[in-house]
N, C-alpha and C positions, 0 to 999 in steps of 0.2 A: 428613608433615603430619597434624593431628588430622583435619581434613576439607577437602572441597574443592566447585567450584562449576564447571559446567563452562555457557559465553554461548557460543550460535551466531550468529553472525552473517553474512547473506547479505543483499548487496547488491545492486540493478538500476540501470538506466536502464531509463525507462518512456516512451512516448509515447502518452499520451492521447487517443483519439480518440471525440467524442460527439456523439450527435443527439439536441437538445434539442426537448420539444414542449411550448408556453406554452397556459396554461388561461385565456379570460378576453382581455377589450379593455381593462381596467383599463391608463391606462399610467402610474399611479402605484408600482402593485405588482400582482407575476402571481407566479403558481402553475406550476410546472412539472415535466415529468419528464426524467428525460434516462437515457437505454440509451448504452453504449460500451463500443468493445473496445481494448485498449490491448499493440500490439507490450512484450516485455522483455527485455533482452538484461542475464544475470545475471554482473556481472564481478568479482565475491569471495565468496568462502567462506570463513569465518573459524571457530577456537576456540579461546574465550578462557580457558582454566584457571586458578581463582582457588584458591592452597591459605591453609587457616586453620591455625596455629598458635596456643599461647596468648596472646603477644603480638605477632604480626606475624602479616600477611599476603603476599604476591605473586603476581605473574599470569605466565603464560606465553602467547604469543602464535601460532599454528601454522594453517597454512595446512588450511582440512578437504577430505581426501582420502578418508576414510570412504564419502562416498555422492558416486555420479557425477549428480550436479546438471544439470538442463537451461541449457543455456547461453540459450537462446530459449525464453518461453512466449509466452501469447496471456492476458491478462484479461480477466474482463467486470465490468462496473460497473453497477451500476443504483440511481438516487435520485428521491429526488420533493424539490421544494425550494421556495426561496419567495424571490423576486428582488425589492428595493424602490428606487425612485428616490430617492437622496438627494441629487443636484442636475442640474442638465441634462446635466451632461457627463459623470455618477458614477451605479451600481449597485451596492448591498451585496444580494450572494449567500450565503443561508444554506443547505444541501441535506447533508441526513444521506442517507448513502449506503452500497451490500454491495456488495463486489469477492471477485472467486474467479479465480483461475488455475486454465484449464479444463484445463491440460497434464498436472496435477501437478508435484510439485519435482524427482522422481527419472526417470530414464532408464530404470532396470532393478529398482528396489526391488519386492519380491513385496506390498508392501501400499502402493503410492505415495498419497502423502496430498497433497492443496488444499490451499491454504491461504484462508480465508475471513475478510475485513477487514471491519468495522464502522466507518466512521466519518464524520467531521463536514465539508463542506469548507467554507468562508468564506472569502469572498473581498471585493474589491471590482472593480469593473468599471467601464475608460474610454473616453469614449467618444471 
């Protein structure tokens, strides 16, 4: 192959667990924070090798054996968000939030790296 492309991919099951604190009596729309730690039980390790040639490509598919991966970590989550009532029986939650797995990825790696998440959750909520 001219070159190649190597996708890790490592998957969980996650269970969310969060304690949410509302700012404010407004019961139109509140302000909140929410802290949580969330069990992960990591059940694939994948790498996906993508070779280029000048006019074709293919992938190879291979179980990653390389680094001994925690099979269990622990996450922590922390957001500030902003909860709005859109009918009596309905909440659209918007909460940008930072998650870090406090374990690290590796069991025995000499430099074991976090990994640290940015992101958006949205939701809606019924009641």
């Amino acid at each position: 192959p001219e070159s190649g492309r190597f996708i890790y991919k490592n998957h969980f099951l996650e269970v969310p667990l969060w304690l949410t604190n509302y700012f404010g009596k407004a019961p139109e729309k509140k302000l909140f924070l929410h802290f949580g730690l969330s069990p992960a039980y990591n059940f694939s390790n994948k790498i996906i090798t993508v070779h280029y040639e000048e006019d074709s490509s293919w992938r190879e598919v291979e179980e990653n054996e390389s680094t001994d991966y925690r099979s269990f970590n622990l996450n922590a989550s922390l957001g500030l968000g902003w909860e709005r009532r859109l009918s009596e029986n309905m909440k659209l939650i918007i909460c940008p939030n930072f998650k870090v797995n406090t374990l690290g990825i590796s069991r025995d790696a000499s430099l074991n790296r976090r990994v640290f998440l940015f992101g958006l959750r949205v939701g809606i909520r019924f009641k």
